[in-house]
C-alpha positions in Angstrom: 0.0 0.0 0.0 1.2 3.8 -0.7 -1.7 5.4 1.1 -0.7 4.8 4.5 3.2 5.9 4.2 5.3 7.7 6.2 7.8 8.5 3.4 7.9 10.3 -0.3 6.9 8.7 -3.6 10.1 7.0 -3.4 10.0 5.7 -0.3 12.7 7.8 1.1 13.0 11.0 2.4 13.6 14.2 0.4 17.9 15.0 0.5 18.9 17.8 3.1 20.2 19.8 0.2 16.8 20.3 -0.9 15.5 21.2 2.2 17.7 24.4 2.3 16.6 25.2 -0.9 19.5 24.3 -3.2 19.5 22.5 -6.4 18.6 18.8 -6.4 21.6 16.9 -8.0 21.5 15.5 -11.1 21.0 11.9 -9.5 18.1 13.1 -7.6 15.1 10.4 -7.4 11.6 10.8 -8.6 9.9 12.8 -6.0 12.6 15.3 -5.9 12.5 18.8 -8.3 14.3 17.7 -11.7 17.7 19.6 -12.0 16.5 22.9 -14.5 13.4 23.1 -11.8 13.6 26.1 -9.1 14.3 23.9 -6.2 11.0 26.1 -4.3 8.2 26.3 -6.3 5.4 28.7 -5.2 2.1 27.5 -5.1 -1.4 28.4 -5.8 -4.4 26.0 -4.7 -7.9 26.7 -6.3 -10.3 25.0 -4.2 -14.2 24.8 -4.3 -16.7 23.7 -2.0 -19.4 20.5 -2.4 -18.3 20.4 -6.3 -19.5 17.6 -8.7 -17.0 16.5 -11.3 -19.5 16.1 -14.1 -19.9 19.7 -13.9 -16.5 20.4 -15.5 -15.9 20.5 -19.3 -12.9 19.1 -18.8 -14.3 15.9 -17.5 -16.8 15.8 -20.2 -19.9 18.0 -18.8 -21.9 18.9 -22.7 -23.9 22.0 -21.3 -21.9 23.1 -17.8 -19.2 25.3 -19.0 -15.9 25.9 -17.4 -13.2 27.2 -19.6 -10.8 28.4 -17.4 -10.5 25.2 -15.6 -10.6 23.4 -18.9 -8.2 25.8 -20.0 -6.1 24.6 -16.9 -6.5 20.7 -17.4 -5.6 20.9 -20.9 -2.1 22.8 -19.7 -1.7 20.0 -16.9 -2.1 17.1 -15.6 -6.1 16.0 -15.1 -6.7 13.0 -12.9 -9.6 10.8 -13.9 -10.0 9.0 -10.7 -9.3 11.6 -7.9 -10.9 10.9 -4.8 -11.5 12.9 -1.3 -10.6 11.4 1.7 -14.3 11.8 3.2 -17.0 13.5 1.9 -17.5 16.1 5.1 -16.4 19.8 4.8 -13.9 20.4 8.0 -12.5 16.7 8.6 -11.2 16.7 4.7 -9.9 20.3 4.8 -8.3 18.9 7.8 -6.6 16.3 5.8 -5.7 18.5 3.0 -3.7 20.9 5.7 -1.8 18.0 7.6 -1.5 15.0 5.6 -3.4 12.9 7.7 -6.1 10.8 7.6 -9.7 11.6 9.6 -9.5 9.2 12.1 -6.3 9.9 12.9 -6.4 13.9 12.7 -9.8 12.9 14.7 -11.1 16.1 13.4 -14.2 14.3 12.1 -17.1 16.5 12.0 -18.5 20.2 11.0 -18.6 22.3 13.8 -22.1 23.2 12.9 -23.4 19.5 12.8 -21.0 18.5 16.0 -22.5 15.6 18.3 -19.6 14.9 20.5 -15.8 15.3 18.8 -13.2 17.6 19.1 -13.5 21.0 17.2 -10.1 21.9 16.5 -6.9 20.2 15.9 -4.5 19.9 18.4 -1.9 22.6 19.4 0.9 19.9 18.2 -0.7 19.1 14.8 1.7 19.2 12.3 0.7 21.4 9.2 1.7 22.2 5.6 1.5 26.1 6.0 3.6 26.0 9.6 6.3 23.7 7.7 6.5 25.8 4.5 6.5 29.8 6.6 9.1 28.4 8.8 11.1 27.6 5.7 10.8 31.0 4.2 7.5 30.8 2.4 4.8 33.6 2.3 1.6 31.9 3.4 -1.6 33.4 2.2 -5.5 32.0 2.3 -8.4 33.9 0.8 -12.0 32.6 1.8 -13.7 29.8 3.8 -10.9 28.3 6.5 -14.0 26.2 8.4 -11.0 23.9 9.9 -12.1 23.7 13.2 -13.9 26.7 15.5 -11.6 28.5 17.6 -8.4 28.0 15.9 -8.6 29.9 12.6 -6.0 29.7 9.5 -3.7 32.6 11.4 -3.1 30.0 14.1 -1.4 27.3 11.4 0.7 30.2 9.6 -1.4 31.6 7.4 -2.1 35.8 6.8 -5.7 35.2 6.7 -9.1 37.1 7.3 -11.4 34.7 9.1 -14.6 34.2 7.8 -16.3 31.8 10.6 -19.4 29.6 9.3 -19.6 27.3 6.7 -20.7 29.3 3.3 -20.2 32.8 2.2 -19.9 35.3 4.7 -22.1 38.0 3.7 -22.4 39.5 7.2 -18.6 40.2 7.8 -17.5 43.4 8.5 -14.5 43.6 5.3 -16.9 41.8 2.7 -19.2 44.9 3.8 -16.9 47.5 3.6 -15.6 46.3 0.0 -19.5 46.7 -1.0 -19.4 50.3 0.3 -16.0 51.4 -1.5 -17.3 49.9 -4.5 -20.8 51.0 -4.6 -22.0 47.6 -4.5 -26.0 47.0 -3.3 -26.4 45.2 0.0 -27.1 41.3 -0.2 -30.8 40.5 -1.2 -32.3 37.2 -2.0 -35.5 36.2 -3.4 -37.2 33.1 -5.6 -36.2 30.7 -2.8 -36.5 27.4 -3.4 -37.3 25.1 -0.6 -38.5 21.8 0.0 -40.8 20.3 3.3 -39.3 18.5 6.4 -40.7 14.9 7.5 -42.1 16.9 10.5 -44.2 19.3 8.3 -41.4 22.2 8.4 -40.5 24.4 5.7 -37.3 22.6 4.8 -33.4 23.4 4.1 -32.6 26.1 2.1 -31.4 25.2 -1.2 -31.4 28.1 -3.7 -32.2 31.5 -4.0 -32.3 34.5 -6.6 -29.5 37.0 -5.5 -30.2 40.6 -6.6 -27.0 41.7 -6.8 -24.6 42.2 -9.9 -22.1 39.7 -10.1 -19.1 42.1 -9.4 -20.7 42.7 -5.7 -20.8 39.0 -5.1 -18.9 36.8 -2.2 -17.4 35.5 -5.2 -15.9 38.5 -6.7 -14.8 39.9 -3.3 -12.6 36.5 -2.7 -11.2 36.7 -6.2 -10.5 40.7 -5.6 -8.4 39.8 -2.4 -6.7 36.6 -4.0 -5.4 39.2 -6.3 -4.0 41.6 -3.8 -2.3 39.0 -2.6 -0.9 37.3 -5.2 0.2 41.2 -5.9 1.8 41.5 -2.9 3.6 38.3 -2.6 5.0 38.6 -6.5 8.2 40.5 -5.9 9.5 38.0 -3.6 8.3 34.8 -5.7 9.8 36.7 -8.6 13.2 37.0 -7.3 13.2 33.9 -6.1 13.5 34.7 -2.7 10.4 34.2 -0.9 7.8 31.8 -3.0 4.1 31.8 -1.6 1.5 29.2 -0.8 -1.9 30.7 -1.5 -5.1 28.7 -1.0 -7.9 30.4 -2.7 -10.8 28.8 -1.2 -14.6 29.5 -2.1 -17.6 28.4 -0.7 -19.3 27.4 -3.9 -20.7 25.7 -5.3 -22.1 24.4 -2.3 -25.9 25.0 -1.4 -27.9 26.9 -1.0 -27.0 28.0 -5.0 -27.1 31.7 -4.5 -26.4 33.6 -7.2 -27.7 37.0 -9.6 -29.6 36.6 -12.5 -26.9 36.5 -15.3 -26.3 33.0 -13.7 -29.6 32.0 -12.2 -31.0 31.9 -15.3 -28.0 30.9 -17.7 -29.0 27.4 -18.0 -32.6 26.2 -19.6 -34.2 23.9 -16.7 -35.3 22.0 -20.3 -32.0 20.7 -21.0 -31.3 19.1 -17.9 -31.5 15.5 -17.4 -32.3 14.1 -14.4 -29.1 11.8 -12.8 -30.4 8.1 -14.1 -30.0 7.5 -9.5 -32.8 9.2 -9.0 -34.6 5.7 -10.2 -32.9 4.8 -6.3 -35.7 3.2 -4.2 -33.6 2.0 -1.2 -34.6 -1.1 -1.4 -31.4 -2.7 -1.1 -29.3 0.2 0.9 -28.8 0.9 4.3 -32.1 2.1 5.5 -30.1 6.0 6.8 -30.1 6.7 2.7 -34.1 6.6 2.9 -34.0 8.8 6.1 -31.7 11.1 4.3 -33.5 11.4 1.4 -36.7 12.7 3.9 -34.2 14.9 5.5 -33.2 16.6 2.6 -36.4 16.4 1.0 -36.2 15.3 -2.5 -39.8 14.1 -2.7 -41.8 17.1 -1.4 -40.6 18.9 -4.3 -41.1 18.9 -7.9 -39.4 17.5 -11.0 -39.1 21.0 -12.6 -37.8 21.9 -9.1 -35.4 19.8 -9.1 -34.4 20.4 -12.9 -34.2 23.9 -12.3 -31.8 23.6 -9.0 -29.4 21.4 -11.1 -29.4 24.1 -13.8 -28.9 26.9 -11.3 -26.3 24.7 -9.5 -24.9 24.7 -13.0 -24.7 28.7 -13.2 -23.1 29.1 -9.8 -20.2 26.6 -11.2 -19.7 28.8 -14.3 -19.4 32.1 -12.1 -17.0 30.6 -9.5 -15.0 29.6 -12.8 -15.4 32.9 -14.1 -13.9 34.6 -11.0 -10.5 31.6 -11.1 -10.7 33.0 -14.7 -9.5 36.1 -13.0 -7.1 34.8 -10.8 -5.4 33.0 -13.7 -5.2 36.2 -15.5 -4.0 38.1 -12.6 -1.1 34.8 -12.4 0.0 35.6 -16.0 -0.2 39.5 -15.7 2.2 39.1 -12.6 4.5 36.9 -14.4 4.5 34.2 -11.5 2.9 31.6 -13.8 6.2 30.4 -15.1 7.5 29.6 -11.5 3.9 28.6 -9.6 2.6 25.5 -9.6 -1.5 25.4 -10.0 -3.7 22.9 -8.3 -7.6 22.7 -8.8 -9.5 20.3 -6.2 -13.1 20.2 -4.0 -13.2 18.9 -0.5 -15.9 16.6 -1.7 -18.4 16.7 -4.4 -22.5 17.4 -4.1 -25.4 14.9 -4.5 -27.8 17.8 -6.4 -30.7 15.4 -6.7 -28.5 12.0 -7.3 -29.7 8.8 -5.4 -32.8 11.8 -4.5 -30.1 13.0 -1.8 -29.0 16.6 -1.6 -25.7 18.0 0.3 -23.8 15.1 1.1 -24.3 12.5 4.0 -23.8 8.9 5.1 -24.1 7.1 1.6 -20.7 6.8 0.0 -21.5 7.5 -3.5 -19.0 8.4 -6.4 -21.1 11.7 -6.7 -19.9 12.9 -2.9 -15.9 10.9 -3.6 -14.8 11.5 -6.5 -14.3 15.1 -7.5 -11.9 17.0 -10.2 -8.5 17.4 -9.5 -6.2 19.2 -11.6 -2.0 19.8 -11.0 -0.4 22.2 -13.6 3.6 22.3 -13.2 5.6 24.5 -15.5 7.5 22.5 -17.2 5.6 18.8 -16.6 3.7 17.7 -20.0 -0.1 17.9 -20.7 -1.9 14.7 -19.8 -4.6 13.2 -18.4 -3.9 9.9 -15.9 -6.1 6.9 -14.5 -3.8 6.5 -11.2 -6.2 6.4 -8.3 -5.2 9.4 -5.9 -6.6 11.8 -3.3 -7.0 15.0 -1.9 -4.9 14.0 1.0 -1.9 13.6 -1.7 -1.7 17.1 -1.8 0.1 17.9 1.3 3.2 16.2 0.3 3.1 17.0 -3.7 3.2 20.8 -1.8 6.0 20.1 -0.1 8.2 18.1 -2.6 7.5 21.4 -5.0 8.9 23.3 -2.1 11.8 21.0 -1.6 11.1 19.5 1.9 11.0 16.4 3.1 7.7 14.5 3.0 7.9 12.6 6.3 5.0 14.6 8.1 2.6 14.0 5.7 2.0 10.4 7.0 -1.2 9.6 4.8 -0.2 11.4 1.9 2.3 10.2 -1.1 3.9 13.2 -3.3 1.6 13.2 -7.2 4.9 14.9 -8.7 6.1 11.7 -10.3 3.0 11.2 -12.1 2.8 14.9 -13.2 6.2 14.7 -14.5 5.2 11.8 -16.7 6.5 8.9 -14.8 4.5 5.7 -14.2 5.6 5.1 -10.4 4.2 2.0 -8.8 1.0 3.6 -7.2 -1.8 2.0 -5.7 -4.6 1.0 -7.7 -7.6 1.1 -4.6 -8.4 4.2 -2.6 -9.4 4.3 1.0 -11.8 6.1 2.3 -14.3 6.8 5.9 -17.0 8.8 6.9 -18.0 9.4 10.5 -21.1 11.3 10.6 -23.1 14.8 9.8 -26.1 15.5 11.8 -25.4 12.7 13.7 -22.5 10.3 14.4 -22.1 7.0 11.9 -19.2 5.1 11.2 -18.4 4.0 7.3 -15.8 2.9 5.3 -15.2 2.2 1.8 -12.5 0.8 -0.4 -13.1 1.9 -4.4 -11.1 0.3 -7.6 -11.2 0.6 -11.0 -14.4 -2.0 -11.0 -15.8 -2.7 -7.4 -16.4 -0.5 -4.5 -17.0 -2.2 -1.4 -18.3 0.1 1.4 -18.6 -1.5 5.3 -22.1 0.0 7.0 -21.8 -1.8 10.9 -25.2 -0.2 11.5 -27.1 -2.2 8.8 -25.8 -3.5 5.3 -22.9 -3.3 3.7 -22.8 -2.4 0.3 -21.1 -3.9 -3.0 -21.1 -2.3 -6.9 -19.9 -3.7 -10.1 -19.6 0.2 -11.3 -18.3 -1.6 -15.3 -22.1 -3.1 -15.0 -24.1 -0.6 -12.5 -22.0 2.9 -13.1 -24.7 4.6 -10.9 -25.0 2.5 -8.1 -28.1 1.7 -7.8 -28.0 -2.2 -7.6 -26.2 -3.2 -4.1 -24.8 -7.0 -4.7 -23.1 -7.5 -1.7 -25.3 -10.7 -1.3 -25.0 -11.6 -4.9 -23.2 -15.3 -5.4 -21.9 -14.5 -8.1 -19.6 -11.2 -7.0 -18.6 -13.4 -4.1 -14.6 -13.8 -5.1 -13.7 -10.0 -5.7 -16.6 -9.0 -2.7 -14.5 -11.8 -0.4 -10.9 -10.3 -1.8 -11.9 -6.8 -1.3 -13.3 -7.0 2.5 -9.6 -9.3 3.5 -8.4 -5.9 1.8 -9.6 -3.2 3.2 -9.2 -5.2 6.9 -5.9 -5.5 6.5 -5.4 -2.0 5.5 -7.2 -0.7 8.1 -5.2 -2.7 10.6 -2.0 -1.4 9.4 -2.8 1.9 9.2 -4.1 1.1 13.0 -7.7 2.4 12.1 -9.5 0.6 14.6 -12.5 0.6 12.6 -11.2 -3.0 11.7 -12.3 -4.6 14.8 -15.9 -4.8 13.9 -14.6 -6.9 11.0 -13.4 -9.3 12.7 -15.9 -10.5 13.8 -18.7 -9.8 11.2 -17.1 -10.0 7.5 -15.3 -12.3 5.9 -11.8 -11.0 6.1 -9.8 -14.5 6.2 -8.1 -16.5 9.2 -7.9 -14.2 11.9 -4.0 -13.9 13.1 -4.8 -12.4 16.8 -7.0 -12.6 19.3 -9.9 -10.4 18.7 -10.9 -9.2 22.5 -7.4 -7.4 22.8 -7.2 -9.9 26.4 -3.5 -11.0 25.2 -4.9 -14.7 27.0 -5.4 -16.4 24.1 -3.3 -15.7 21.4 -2.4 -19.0 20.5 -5.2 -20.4 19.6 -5.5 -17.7 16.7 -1.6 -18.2 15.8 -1.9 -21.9 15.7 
């Protein structure tokens, strides 16, 4: 397994003489900068919130347009199969910041949904931003943080402005005063859209009519301020002297979709097609997806409803990628682009009707998982690649582009091999866990290029041929015939678990077929024999 290393790509750690910032040698192994490469890269993350991959161009969306992320994959590296580590806001921001898996950053919940973990990371947490100021690096994030509640980005060395909450932060006091400089009108909404509670109560929020132009939205503001860094930070990235990490990080797309008219109404409700899951009737799923479903209130509303949130879901895509349009531009004007690295991801994607689920939740479905990912390295070739990687990857491909060693970073393996062309040995599963929103339940899921297998100890587990069943919807974990690969895939993902001490595992022992248990499953040490025997 890669996933659960403590090492770089090579299985090594990065040489001392990059560290301090001086020029690999011409021996150097994959993992380290090639010998013409500035040994510090600076960096700039794009990142989006609750994003579905089939929105992008890139990834082959017909109607959806984004061509300034298109623009980007097609001057990159685009990865097919790239995979958060759990579909929740703060525990895979978490990851993204400190390499680390969520169980054992234990940062496993949204503040605002919080039944019982811990809230922030701990004061010893190591973190990408701390490692790369303390070795000479500007460190700059724009926009949502939402990585834990009392410790804010300026706490893990970061120049930040904290927005608090979990979407746009239309309230706060610098958002407010950029409407005033600029003339802007004061946020409005109308044309909500709204489904009903189980309980008879008007339901979640999920989209709105924003009466403001587009240049006075949340958007437009974080984009304004990305620039004024990136402006600020240019003279000493152009010198060489003092790259930056910038994390520009919007709420969007995530719901509620609100956004002005120009977008609202860009897309014809008439030329949206329902996702095929929304033929899902449960029947075979952990009984929480039919719960959800009531929660989030797919069936109290309307098929035109439901057409027109995915077409105004589609507009709020295509003005976040209007406003990373900007950023670009600002990146070329600034003449950093030859020296930055680029990365596009999501925390997670958006269910937007799929499965008749909204937001994202307990039900571990490509449409939450896998999201777009996107690494453009000046100097790597164009490409697109089928390797199975993560968002928690991302922490040490930052610091390999900034020459430091990628020890810390004990979930994560450095992507620069693959951007550079190479075909390292890389695993061909991904790993992932969920551990609640709105209320605590434990998941976890291991996902190849066929099969996904995902364990539910609370009810069923779940098994999909995706070559035959690409949306899901038929759960043969009790199918004879899918018993090899379903048998191969549970001994898998136990043992995995298990050496990645995820004690998630133990309920497996007892309950799935994982193969010839080696230990003795009560932990009692008085027994062990008669499992070693």
């Amino acid at each position: 397994m890669t996933s659960g290393s403590a090492t770089s790509a090579t299985g090594t750690s990065t040489s001392d003489a990059s560290a301090t910032g001086t020029a690999a040698p011409a021996t150097a192994a994959p993992g380290t900068p090639a010998p013409d490469a500035p040994a510090r890269r600076s960096i700039l993350m794009l990142m989006t919130d609750q994003h579905r991959v089939d929105t992008l161009g890139c990834y082959g969306s017909p109607i959806c347009r984004t061509p300034h992320l298109d623009a980007l994959a097609a001057e990159g590296t685009r990865f097919e199969n790239w995979f958060t580590p759990t579909a929740i806001c703060t525990p895979a921001r978490a990851s993204l910041f400190t390499g680390a898996a969520p169980f054992r950053h234990k940062l496993l919940a949204n503040h605002e949904r919080n039944v019982g973990y811990i809230e922030d990371l701990p004061e010893d947490q190591w973190t990408v931003p701390e490692d790369l100021r303390a070795s000479g690096y500007e460190c700059g994030l724009v926009g949502k943080w939402h990585v834990g509640e009392e410790r804010t980005a300026a706490d893990f060395g970061f120049e930040a402005e904290h927005y608090p909450g979990w979407h746009n932060a239309v309230d706060h006091p610098d958002y407010l005063a950029w409407l005033e400089e600029h003339g802007h009108p004061p946020y409005e909404i109308s044309d909500r859209i709204r489904g009903t509670f189980p309980n008879g109560e008007v339901g979640n929020l999920m989209a709105a009519r924003l009466h403001q132009p587009v240049e006075a939205t949340f958007e437009h503001y974080l984009a304004d301020r990305t620039i004024e860094m990136l402006t600020r930070y240019a003279q000493g990235a152009r010198s060489g002297e003092t790259p930056f990490f910038v994390v520009s990080s919007f709420s969007g797309p995530h719901l509620p979709y609100v956004i002005p008219d120009e977008y609202f109404d860009m897309y014809d409700p008439a030329d949206v097609e329902l996702p095929r899951s929304v033929a899902e009737d449960f029947a075979d799923k952990p009984p929480v997806q039919r719960n959800y479903s009531g929660h989030w209130a797919f069936d109290t509303m309307t098929e035109e409803q439901s057409r027109k949130l995915i077409a105004v879901y589609w507009g709020y895509v295509t003005m976040i990628d209007r406003e990373f349009g900007r950023i670009l531009a600002a990146l070329d004007e600034l003449g950093l682009s030859e020296t930055t690295a680029v990365a596009f991801s999501s925390d997670h994607g958006e269910f937007t009707g799929s499965h008749r689920l909204h937001d994202k939740g307990p039900a571990m479905y490509d449409d939450i998982y896998r999201t777009g990912g996107i690494l453009r390295v000046p100097g790597c070739p164009a490409q697109v690649r089928e390797d199975f990687v993560s968002l928690i990857d991302l922490p040490a491909t930052f610091l390999d582009l900034a020459g430091r060693p990628t020890d810390p970073a004990v979930d994560s393996r450095s992507l620069l091999p693959i951007v550079r062309g190479e075909h390292p040995e890389w695993d061909e599963n991904v790993l992932c866990e969920f551990h609640g929103h709105h209320f605590p339940i434990a998941q976890r899921m291991l996902r190849g290029p066929r099969f996904k297998l995902v364990v539910n100890p609370e009810s069923r587990n779940e098994f999909y041929d995706l070559q035959s069943d690409p949306d899901e919807l038929s759960n043969r974990f009790e199918d004879p015939l899918l018993e090899q690969p379903r048998r191969a895939m549970l001994a898998d993902l136990y043992e995995r678990l298990r050496e990645r001490g995820d004690n998630f595992y133990h309920w497996m022992s007892s309950m799935d077929a994982v193969g010839h248990l080696d230990h003795d499953p009560t932990m009692s040490g008085l027994d062990e024999s008669t499992y070693r025997g």
